[in-house]
PASEBA-1860 file (N, C-alpha, C; in nm, 3 decimals):
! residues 265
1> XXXXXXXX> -0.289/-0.422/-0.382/-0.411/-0.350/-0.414/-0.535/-0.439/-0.414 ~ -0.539/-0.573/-0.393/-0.629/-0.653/-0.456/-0.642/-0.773/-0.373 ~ -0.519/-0.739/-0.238/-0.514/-0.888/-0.158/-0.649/-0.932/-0.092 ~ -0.763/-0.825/-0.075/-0.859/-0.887/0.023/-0.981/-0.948/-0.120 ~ -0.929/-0.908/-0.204/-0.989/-1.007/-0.300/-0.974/-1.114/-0.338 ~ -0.798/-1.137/-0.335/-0.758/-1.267/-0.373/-0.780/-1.331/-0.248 ~ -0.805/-1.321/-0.158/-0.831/-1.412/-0.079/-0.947/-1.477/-0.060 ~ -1.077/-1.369/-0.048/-1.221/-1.384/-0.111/-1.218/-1.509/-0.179
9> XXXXXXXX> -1.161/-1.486/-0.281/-1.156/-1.587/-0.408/-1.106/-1.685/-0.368 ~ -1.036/-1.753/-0.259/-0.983/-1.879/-0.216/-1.054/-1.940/-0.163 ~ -1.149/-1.833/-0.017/-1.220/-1.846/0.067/-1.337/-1.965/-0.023 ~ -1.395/-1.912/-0.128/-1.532/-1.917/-0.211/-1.480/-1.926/-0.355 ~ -1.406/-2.007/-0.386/-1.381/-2.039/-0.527/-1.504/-2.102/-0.634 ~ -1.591/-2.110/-0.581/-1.726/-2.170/-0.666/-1.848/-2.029/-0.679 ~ -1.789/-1.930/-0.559/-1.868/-1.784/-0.598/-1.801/-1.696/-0.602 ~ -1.707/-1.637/-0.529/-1.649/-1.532/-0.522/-1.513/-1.529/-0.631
17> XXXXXXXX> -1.484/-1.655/-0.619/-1.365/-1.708/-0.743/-1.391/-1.694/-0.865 ~ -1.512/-1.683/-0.874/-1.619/-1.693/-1.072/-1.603/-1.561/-1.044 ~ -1.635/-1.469/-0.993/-1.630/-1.310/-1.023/-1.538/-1.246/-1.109 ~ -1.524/-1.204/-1.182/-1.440/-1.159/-1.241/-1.434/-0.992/-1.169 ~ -1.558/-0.934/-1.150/-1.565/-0.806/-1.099/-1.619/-0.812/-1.009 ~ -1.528/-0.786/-0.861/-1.583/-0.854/-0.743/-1.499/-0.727/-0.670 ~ -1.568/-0.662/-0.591/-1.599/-0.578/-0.472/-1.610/-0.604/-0.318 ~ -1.456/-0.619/-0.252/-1.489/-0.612/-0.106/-1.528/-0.450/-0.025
25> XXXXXXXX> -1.629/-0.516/0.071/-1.676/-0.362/0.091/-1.826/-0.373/0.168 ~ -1.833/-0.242/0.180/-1.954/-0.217/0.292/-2.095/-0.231/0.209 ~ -2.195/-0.244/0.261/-2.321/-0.231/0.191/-2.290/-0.131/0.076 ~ -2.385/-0.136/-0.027/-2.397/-0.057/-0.137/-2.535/0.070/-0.102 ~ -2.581/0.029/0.000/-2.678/0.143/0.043/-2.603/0.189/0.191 ~ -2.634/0.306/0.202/-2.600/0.378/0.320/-2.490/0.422/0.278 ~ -2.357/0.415/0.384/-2.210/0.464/0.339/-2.106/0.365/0.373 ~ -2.144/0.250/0.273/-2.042/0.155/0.279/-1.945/0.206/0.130
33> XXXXXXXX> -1.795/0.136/0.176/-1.700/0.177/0.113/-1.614/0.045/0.067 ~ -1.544/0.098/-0.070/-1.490/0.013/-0.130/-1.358/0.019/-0.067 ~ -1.319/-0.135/0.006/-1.183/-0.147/0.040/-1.060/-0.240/-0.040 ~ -1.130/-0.340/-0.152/-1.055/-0.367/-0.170/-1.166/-0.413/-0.335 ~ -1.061/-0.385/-0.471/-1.130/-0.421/-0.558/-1.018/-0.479/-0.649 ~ -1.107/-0.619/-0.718/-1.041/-0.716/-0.848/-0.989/-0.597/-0.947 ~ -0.882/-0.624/-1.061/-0.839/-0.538/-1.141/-0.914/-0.531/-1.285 ~ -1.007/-0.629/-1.261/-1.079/-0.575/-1.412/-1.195/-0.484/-1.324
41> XXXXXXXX> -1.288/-0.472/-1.205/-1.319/-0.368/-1.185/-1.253/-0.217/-1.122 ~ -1.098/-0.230/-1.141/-1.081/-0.106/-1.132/-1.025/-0.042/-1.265 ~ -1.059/-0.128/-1.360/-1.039/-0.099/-1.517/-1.153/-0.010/-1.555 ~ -1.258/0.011/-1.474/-1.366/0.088/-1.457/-1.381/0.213/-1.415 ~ -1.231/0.197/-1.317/-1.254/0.352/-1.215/-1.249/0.316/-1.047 ~ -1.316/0.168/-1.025/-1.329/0.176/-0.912/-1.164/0.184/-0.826 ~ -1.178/0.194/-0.699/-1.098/0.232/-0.644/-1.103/0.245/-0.500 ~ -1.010/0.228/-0.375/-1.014/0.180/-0.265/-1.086/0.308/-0.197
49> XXXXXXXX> -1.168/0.284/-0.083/-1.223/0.387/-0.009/-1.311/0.469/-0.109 ~ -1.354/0.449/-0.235/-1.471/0.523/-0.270/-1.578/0.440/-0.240 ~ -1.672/0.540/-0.218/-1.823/0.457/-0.141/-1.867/0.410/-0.256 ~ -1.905/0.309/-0.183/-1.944/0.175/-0.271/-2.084/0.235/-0.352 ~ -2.207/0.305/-0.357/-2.299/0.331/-0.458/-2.214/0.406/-0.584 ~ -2.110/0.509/-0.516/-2.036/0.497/-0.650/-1.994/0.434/-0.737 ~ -1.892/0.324/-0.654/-1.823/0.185/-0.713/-1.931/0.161/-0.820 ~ -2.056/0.137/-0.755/-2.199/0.037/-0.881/-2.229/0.128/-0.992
57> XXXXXXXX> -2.207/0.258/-0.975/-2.241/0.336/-1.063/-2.148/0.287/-1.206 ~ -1.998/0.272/-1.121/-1.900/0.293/-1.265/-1.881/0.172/-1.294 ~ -1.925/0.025/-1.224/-1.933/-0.076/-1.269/-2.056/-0.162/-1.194 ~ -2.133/-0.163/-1.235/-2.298/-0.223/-1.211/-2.284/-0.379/-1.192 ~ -2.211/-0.421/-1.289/-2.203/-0.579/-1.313/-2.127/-0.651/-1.181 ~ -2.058/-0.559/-1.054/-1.989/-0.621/-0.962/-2.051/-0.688/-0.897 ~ -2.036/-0.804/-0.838/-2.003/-0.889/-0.728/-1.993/-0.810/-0.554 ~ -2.065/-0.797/-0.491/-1.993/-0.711/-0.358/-1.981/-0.812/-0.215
65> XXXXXXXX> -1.905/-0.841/-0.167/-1.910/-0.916/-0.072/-1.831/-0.851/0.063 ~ -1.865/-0.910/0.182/-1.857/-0.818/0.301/-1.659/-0.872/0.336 ~ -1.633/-0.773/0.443/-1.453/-0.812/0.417/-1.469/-0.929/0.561 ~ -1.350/-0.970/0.566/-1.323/-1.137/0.634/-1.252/-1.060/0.734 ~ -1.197/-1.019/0.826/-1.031/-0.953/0.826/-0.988/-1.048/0.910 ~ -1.067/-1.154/0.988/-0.963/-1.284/1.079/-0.888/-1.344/0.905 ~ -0.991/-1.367/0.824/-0.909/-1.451/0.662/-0.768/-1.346/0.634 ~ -0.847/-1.220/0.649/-0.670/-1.121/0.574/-0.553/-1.128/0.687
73> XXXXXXXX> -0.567/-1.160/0.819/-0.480/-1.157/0.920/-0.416/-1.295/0.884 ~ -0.486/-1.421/0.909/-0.453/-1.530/0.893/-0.354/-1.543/0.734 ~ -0.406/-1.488/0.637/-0.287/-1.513/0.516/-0.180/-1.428/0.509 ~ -0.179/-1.294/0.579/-0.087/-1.197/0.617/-0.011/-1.320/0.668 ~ -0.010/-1.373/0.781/0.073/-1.413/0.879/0.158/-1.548/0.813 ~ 0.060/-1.621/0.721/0.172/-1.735/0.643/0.213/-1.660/0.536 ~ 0.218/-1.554/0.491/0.325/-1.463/0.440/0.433/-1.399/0.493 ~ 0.438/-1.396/0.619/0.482/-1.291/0.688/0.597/-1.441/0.741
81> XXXXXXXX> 0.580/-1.575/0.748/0.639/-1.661/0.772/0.746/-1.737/0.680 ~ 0.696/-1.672/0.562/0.775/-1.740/0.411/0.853/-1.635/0.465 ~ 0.876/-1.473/0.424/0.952/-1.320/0.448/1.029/-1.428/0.558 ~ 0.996/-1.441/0.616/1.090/-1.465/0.828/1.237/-1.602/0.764 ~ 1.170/-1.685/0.622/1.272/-1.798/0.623/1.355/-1.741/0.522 ~ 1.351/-1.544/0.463/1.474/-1.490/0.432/1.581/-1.406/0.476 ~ 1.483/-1.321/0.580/1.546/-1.205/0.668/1.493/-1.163/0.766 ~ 1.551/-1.173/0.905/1.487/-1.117/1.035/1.448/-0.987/1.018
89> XXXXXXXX> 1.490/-0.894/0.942/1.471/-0.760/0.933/1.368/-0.745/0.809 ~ 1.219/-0.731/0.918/1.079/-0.712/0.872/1.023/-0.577/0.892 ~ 1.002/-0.518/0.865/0.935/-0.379/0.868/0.761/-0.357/0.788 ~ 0.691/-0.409/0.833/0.455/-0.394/0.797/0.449/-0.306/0.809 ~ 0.389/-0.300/0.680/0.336/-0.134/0.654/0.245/-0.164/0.661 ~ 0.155/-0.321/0.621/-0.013/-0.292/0.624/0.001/-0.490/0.633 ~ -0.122/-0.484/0.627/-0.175/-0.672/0.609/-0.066/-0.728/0.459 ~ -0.071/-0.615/0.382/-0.035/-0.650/0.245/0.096/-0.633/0.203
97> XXXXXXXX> 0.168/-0.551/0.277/0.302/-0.525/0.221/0.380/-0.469/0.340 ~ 0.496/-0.515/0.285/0.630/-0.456/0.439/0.772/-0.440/0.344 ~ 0.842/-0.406/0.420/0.985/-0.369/0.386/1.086/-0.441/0.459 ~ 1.175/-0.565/0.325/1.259/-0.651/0.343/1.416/-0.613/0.373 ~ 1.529/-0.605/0.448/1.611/-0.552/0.419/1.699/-0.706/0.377 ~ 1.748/-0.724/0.294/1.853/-0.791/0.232/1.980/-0.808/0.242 ~ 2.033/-0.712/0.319/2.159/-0.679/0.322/2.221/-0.802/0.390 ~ 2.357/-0.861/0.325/2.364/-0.978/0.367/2.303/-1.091/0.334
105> XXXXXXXX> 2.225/-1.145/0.329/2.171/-1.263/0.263/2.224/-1.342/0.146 ~ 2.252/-1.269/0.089/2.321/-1.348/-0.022/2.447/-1.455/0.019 ~ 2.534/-1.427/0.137/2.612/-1.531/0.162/2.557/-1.617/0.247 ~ 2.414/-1.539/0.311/2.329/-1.673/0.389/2.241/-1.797/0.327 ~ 2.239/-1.734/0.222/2.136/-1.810/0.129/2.244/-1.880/-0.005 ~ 2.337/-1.792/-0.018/2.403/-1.834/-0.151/2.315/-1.820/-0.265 ~ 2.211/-1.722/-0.277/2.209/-1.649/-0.407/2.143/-1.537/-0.411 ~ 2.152/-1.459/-0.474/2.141/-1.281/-0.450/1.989/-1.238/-0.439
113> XXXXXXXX> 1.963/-1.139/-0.384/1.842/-1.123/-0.354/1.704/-1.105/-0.444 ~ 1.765/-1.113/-0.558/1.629/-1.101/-0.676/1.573/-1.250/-0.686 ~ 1.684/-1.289/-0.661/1.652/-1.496/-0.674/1.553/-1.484/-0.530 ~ 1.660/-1.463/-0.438/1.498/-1.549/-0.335/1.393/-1.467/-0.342 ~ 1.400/-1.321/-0.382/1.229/-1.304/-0.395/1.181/-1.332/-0.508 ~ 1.200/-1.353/-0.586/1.144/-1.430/-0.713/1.085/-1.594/-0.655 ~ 1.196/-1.677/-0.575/1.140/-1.766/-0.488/0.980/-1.745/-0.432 ~ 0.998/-1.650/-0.342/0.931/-1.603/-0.229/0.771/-1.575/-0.361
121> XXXXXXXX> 0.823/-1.497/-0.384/0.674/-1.487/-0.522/0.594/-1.621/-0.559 ~ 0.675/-1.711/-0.597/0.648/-1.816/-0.636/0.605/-1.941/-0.521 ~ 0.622/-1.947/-0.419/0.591/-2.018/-0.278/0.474/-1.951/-0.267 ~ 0.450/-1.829/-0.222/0.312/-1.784/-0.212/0.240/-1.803/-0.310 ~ 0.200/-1.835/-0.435/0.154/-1.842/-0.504/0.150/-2.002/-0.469 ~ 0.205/-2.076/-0.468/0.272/-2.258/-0.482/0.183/-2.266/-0.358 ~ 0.216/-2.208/-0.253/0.155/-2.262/-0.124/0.028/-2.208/-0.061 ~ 0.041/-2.053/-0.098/-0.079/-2.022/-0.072/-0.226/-1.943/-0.161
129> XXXXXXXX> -0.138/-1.983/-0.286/-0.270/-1.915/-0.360/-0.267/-1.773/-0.387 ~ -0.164/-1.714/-0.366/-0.170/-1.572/-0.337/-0.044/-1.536/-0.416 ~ -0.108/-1.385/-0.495/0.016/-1.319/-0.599/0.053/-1.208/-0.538 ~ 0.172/-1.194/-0.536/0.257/-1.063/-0.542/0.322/-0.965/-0.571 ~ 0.352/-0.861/-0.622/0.406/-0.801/-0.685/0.596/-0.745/-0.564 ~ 0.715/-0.720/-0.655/0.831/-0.681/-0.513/0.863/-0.570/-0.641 ~ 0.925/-0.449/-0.521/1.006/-0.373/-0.574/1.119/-0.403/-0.493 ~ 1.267/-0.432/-0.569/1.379/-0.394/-0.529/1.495/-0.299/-0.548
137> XXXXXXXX> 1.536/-0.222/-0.463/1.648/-0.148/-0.466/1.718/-0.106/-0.350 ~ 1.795/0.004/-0.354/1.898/0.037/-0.243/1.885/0.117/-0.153 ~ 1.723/0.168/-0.161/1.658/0.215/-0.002/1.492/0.213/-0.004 ~ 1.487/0.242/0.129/1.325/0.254/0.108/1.235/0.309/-0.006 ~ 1.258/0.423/0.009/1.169/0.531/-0.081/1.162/0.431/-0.239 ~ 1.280/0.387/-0.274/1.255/0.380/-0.472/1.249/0.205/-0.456 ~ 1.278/0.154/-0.329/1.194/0.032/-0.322/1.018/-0.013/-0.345 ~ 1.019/0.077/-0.262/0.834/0.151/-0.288/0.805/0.149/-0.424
145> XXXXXXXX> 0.843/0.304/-0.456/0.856/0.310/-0.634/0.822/0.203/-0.694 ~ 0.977/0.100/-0.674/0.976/-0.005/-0.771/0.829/-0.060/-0.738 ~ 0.747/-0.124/-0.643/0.681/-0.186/-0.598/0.559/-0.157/-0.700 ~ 0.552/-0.049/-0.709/0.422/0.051/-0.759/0.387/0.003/-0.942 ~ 0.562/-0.006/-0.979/0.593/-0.015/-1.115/0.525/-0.088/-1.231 ~ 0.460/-0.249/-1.166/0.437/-0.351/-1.282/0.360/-0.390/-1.195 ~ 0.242/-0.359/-1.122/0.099/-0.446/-1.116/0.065/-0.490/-1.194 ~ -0.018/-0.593/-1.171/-0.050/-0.673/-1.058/0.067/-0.841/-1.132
153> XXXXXXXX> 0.164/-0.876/-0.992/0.219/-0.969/-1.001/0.385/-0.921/-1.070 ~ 0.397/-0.812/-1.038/0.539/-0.777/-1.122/0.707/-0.736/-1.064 ~ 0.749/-0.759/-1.097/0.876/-0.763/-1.025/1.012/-0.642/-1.098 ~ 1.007/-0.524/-1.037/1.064/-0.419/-1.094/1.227/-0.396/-0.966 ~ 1.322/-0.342/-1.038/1.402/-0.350/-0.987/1.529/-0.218/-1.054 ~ 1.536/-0.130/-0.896/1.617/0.025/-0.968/1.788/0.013/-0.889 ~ 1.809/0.000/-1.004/1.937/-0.017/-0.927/2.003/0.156/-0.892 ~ 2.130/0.137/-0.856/2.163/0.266/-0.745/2.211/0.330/-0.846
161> XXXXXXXX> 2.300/0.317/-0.942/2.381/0.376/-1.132/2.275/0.395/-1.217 ~ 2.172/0.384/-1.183/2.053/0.418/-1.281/1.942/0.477/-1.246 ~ 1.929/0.535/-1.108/1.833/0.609/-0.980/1.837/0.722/-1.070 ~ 1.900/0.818/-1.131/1.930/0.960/-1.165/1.812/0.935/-1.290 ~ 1.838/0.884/-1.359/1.770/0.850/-1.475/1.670/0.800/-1.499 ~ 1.634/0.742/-1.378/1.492/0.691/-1.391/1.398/0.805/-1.337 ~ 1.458/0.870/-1.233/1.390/0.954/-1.160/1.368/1.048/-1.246 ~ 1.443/1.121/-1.333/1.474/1.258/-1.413/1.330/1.310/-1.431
169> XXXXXXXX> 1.206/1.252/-1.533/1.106/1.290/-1.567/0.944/1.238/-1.498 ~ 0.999/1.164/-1.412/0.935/1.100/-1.325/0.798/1.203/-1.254 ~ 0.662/1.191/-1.204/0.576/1.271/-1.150/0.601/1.268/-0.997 ~ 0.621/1.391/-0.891/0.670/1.368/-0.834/0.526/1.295/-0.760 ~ 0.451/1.299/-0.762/0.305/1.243/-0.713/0.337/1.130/-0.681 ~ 0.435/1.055/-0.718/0.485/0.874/-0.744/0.563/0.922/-0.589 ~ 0.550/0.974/-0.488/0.687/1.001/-0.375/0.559/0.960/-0.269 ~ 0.592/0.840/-0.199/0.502/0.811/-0.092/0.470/0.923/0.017
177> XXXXXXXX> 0.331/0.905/0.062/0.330/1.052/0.152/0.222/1.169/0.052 ~ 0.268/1.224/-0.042/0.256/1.317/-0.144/0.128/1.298/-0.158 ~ 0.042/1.370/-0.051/-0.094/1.391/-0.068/-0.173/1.504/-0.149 ~ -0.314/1.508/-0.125/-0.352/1.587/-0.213/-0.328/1.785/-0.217 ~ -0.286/1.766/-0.117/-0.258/1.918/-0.020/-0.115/1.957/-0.051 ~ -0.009/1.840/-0.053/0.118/1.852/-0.084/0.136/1.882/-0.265 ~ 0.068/1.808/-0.289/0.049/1.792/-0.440/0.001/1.918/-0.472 ~ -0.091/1.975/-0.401/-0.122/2.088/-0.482/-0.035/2.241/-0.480
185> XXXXXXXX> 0.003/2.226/-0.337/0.101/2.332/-0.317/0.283/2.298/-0.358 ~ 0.270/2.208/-0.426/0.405/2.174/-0.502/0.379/2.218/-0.678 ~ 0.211/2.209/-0.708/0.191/2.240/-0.832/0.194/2.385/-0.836 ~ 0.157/2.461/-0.703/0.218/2.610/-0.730/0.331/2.679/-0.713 ~ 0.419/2.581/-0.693/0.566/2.636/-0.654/0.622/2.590/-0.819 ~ 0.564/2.540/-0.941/0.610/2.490/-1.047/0.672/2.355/-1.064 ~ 0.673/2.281/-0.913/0.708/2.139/-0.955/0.637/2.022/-0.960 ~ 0.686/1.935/-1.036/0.546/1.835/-1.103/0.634/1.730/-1.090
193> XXXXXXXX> 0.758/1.742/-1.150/0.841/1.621/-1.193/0.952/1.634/-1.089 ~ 1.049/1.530/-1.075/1.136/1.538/-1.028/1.270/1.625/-1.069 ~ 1.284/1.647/-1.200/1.360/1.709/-1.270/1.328/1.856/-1.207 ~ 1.150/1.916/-1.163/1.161/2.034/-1.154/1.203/2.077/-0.961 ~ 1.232/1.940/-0.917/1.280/1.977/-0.756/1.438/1.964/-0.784 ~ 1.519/1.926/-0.865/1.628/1.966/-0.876/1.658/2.069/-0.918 ~ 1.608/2.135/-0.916/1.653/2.317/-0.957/1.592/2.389/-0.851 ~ 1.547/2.339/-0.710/1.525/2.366/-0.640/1.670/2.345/-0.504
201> XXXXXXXX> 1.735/2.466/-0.486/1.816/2.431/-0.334/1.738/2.416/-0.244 ~ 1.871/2.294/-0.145/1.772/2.251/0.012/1.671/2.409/0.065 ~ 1.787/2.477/0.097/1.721/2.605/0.169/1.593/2.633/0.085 ~ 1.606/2.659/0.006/1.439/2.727/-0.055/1.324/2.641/-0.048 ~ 1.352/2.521/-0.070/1.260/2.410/-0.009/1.226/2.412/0.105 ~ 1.326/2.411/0.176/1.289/2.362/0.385/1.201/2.551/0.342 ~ 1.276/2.671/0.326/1.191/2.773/0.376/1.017/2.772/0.343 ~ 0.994/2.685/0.195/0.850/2.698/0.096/0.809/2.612/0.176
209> XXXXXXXX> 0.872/2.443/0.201/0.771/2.334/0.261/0.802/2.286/0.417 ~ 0.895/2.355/0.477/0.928/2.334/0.628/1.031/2.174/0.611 ~ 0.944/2.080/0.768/1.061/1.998/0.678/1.037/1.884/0.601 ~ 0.912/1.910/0.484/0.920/1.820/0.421/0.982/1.861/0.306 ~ 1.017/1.977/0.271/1.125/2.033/0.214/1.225/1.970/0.220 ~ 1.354/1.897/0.306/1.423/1.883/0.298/1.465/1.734/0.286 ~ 1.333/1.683/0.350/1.321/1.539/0.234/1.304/1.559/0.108 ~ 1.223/1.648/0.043/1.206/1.620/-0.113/1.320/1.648/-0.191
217> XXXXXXXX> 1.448/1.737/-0.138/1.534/1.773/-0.176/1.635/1.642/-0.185 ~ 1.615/1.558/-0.068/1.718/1.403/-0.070/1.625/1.299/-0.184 ~ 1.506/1.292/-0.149/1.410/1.225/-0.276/1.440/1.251/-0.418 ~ 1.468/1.377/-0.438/1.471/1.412/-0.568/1.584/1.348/-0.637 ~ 1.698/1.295/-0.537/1.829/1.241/-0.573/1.839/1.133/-0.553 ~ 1.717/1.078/-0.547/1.706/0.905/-0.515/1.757/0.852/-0.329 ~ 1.765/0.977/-0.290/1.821/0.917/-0.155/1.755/0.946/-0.046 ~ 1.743/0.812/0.043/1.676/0.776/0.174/1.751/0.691/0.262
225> XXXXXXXX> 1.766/0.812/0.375/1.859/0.680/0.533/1.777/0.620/0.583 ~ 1.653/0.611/0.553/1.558/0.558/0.706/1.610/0.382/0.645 ~ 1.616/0.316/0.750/1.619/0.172/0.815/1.515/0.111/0.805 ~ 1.545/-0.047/0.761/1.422/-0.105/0.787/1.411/-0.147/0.930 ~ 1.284/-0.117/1.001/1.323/-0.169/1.155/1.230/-0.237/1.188 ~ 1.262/-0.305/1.232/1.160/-0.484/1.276/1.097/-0.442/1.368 ~ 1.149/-0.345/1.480/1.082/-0.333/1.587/0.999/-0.186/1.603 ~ 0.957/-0.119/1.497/0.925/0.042/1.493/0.846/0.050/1.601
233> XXXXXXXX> 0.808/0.155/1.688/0.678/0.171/1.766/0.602/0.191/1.727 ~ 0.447/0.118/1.775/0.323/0.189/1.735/0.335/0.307/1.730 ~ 0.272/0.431/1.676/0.266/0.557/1.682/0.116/0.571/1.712 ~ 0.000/0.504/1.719/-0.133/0.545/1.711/-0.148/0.397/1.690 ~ -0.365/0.409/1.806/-0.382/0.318/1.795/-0.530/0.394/1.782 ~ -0.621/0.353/1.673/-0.740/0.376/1.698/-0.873/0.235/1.673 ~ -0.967/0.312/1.656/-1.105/0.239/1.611/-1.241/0.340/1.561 ~ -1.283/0.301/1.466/-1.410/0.377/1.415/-1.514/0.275/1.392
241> XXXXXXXX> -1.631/0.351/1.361/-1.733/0.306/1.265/-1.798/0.424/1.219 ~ -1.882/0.358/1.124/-1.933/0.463/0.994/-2.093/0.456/1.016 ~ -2.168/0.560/1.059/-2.335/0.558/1.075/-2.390/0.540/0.951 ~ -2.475/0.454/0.873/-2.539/0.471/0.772/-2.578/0.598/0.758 ~ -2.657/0.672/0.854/-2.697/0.812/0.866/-2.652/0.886/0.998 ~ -2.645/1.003/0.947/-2.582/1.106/1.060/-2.705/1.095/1.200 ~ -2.620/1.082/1.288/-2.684/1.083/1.401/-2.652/1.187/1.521 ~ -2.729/1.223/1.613/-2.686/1.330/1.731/-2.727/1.251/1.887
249> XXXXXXXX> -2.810/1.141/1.825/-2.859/1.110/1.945/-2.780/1.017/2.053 ~ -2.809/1.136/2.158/-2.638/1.117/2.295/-2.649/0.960/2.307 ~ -2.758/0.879/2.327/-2.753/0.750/2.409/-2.655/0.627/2.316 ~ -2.701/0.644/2.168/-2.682/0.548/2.094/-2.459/0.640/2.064 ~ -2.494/0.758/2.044/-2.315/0.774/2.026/-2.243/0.721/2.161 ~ -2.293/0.721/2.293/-2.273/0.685/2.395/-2.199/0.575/2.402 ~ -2.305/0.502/2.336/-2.297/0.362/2.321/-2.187/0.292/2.241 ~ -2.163/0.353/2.108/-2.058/0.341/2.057/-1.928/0.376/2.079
257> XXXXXXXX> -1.905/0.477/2.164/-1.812/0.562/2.234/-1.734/0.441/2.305 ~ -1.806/0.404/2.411/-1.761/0.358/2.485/-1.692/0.179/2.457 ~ -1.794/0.104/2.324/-1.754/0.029/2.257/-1.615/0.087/2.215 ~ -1.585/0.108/2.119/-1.475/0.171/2.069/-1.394/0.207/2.185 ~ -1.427/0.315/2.261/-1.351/0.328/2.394/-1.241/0.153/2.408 ~ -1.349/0.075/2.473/-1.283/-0.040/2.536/-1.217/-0.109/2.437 ~ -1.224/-0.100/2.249/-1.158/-0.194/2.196/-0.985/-0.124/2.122 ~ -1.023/0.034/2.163/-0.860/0.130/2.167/-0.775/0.036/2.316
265> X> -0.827/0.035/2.447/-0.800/0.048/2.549/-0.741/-0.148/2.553
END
């Protein structure tokens, strides 16, 4: 939640490092947006992708500085090199976080997998300055979960004999994916918690939510087949930018069009 800050803070340890409430992000005039914020200013409210005159509203005292992204690529990648000296099987979800599969390792390494990422926590921090938080468990989905559990810097861990129970009263809002549209048409079918999609059969699900129905029905039971896969395909490749002000005029969208054009292409 906070990596393009902690890095900020490495970058500029005599300014950006003194911040305590420090804001990566777009101008504060026009429609620049908050992408990445320190945790005592989101003790405020702030929060990723709200436009930044908001951000100042709910905390005035911030720090705002513009984002690096060659700096977030470059520390991604000596992270992404510590991950490579435990398991070939890497799966990036973003600059900041990916999905480790473990399986095995323990007789490669000779000690079980909470040890070397507890390691791995501690090297990035040792070598590069940089904190982490791991969720571990026995598939994707409540790996996530765990991940979510003990920000900032925390290390949560669900094992597979205790999935039922953790999940029981759980919000189902905590289920990656579970947007604001899903969320709301799950709050009119009466379910909130996980407890209230188990009184839900597959069929009545897949018929109410198609087929994300019939994932929430395996979610609700702690269970996920998807694989971690090193090699996923792109699915989409884009590029934007954001006009300070709305514009119509053909020459200058033209212009950007075709920028963008050549940096998709």
């Amino acid at each position: 939640d906070a990596f393009f800050v902690q890095v900020a803070r490495l970058e500029d340890p005599e300014g950006a490092g003194k911040a305590r409430m420090l804001i990566v992000g777009g101008s504060p005039t026009g429609r620049g947006v908050v992408t990445s914020a320190s945790y005592e200013a989101r003790a405020f409210g702030v929060r990723s992708a709200m436009p930044m005159f908001q951000a100042l509203k709910l905390c005035p005292e911030a720090v705002i500085i513009k984002p690096r992204m060659q700096a977030y690529v470059d520390a991604s990648r000596a992270i992404r090199a510590l991950m490579e000296e435990l398991t070939p099987a890497i799966e990036p979800l973003s600059l900041d976080e990916a999905f480790l599969d473990m399986t095995g390792t323990t007789r490669l390494h000779g000690v079980p997998p909470a040890v070397m990422l507890a390691q791995l926590v501690r090297r990035m921090k040792d070598e590069l300055g940089l904190t982490g938080s791991v969720g571990l468990s026995h598939n994707k989905f409540l790996a996530k979960v765990a991940s979510d559990l003990d920000k900032p810097h925390g290390f949560s861990v669900i094992g597979e004999a205790e999935t039922a129970d953790f999940l029981h009263d759980k919000p189902v809002r905590m289920i990656w994916g579970v947007g604001a549209a899903t969320q709301a048409a799950l709050d009119k079918a009466g379910i909130r918690t996980f407890s209230d999609l188990l009184r839900w059969e597959k069929q009545d699900l897949s018929l109410r939510f198609g087929g994300m129905g019939e994932r929430l029905w395996h979610l609700a039971r702690g269970q996920d087949r998807r694989r971690v896969s090193a090699n996923a395909p792109v699915k989409s490749i884009s590029k934007e930018t954001t006009f300070n002000d709305d514009t119509s005029d053909v020459e200058t969208l033209d212009g950007h069009i075709w920028r963008l054009s050549e940096q998709v292409a």
